[in-house]
C-alpha positions, 0 to 999 in steps of 0.5 A, a space after each residue: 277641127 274637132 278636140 277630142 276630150 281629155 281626162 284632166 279634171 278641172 282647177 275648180 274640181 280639184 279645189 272642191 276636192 282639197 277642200 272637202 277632203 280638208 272638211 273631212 278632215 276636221 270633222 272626222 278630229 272633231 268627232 273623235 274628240 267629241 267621242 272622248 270628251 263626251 261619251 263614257 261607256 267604253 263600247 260607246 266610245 269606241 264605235 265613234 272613235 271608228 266612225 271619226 278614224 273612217 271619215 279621217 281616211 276619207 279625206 286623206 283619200 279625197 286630198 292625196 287624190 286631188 293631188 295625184 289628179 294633175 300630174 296623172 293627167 300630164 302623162 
């Protein structure tokens, strides 16, 4: 008897997801406080602040989609 595949994704995937969505996270924080501790000029500053607010919604993106992944595929 042949299976046909199913789009649910793995346990493993999904860990790897929550984990480098947690990553970004962090690293998007520390790049905004690194930008404000460090940098002076106000153009400067606010060009890394961006940067580290867009890796922060990557993230975000990547950890509410890695929980939305199971209950998707029950359906």
């Amino acid at each position: 008897m042949l299976v046909a595949p199913t789009n649910r994704l793995c346990c493993n995937q999904l860990g790897t997801m929550r984990l480098a969505g947690l990553l970004l996270l962090s690293a998007g924080w520390a790049i905004v406080l690194a930008a404000f501790l460090m940098l002076g000029a106000v153009a400067a500053r606010a060009a890394f602040v961006a940067a580290g607010v867009a890796i922060e919604l990557l993230g975000l993106g990547l950890v509410a989609r890695s929980h939305l992944s199971p209950r998707e595929a029950k359906r």
